[in-house]
N, C-alpha and C positions, 0 to 999 in steps of 0.2 A: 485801499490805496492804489495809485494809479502810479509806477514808476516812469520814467522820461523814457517816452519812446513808444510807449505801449497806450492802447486805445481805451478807452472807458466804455467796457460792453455790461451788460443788464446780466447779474447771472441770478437765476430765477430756479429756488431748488424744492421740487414739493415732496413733502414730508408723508408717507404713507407708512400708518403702522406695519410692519410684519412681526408676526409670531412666530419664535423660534422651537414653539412646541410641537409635538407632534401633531398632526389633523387624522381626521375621520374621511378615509376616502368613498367619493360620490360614487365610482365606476369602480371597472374592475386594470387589470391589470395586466398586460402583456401576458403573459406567464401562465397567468388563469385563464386568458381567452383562447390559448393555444393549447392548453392541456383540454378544457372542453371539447374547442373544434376535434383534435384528436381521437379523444372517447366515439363524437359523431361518424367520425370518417371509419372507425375499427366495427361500429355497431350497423353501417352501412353495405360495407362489404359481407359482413355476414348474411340479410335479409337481401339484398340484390339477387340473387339465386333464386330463392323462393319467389322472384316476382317475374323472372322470364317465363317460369314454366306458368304461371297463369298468364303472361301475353298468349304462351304456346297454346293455353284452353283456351282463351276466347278465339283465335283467329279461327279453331277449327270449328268450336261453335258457330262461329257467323258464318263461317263457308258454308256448313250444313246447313243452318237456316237459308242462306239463300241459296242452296241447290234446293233446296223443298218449295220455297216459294217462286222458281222456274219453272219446275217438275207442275207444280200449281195451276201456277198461269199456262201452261200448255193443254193439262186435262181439262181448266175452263171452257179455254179456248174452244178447242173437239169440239164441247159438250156445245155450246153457242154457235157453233159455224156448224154443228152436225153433220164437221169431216174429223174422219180419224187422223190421226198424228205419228210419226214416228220419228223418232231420238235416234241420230249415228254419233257414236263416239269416233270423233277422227282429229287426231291430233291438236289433244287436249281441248276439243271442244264438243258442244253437244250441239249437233246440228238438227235442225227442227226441218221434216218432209212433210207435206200435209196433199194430199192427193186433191186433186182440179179435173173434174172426169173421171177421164182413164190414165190419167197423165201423174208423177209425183214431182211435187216442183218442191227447190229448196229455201226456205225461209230466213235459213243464215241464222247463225248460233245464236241461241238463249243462254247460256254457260258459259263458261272457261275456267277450266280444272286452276286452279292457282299452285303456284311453286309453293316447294315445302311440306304440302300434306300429300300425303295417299290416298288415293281412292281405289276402291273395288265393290263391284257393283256385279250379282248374286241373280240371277233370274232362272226358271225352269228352262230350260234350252230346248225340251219337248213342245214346250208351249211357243214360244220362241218361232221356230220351225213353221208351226203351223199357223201364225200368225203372218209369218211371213208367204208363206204360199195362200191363203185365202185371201190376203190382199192384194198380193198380185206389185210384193214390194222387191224393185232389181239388186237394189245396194243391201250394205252390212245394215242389218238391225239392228240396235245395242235395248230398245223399248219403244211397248206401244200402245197408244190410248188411243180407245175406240170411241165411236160420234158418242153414243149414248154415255158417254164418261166412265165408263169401265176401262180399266187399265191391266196390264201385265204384270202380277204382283212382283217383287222385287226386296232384295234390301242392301242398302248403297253405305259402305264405311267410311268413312271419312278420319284420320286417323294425322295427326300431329307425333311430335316424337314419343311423348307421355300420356296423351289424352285420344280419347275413340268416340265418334258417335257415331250412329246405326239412324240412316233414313229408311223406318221402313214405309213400304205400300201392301196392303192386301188385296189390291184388285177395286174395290169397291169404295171405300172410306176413304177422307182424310191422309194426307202423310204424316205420319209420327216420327219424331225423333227421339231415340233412344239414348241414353249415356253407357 
């Protein structure tokens, strides 16, 4: 009924059951997402540790691989140009001298010691010496590979805070990497 004054609107009411019983819930629940995430974030901090010191093994791993495959490509090199070579460590780099004549011209670094690990680097110093006076080399010699691909054996540490590898050379062979 329409009282005087008032407008005759459409009221239009749709009926949907609801169930006042309990349901079966689909998902979870505030409460249980947050106690999980929790558990994750307590079990996360524990293993984080454990996983920088293997970042700390691989970096020095691949350092040492690629000083070996510098070291490498130098002694090819020699053996192919059938000029000897010599390595100056000079501020943190390994610079490459390769005689032209009678002349030792510089070929500009094959290296660069990277921050963070240590290096030291082990050679007979007898040998050394006279490597350096029968070539007739004016600067610091840190190593040296001769035309015929013989080298000045060596063995070069390479060392992260936790982890060590050992480049060795014995003159003749391959470089090998040690743990």
């Amino acid at each position: 009924m329409v009282e005087k004054g008032e407008k005759e609107t459409l009221r239009i009411f749709l009926v949907m059951p609801y169930n006042t019983a309990p349901r079966n819930a689909d998902g979870f629940t505030l409460l249980e997402l947050l106690v999980v995430l929790s558990i994750l974030a307590v079990m996360v901090s524990l293993v984080a540790p454990n996983l920088t010191g293997l970042v700390a093994q691989d970096k020095a791993r691949l350092e040492a691989n690629t000083l070996r495959q510098a070291l490498q490509t130098v002694i090819d090199q020699s053996w192919l140009e059938g000029r000897s070579s010599v390595i100056e460590l000079r501020q943190n780099e390994l610079l490459v001298w390769r005689r032209q004549g009678e002349q030792w011209l510089s070929e500009g670094a094959v290296y660069r010691l990277q921050s963070g690990l240590e290096y030291q680097l082990s050679t007979q110093n007898k040998y050394l010496s006279n490597a350096r006076q029968s070539l007739n080399f004016p600067g610091n010699m840190s190593w040296v590979t001769l035309a015929n691909a013989e080298y000045l054996p060596f063995r070069w540490r390479i060392q992260s805070h936790s982890h060590s590898y050992i480049l060795v050379g014995d003159g003749i062979n391959g470089l090998q990497l040690e743990e």
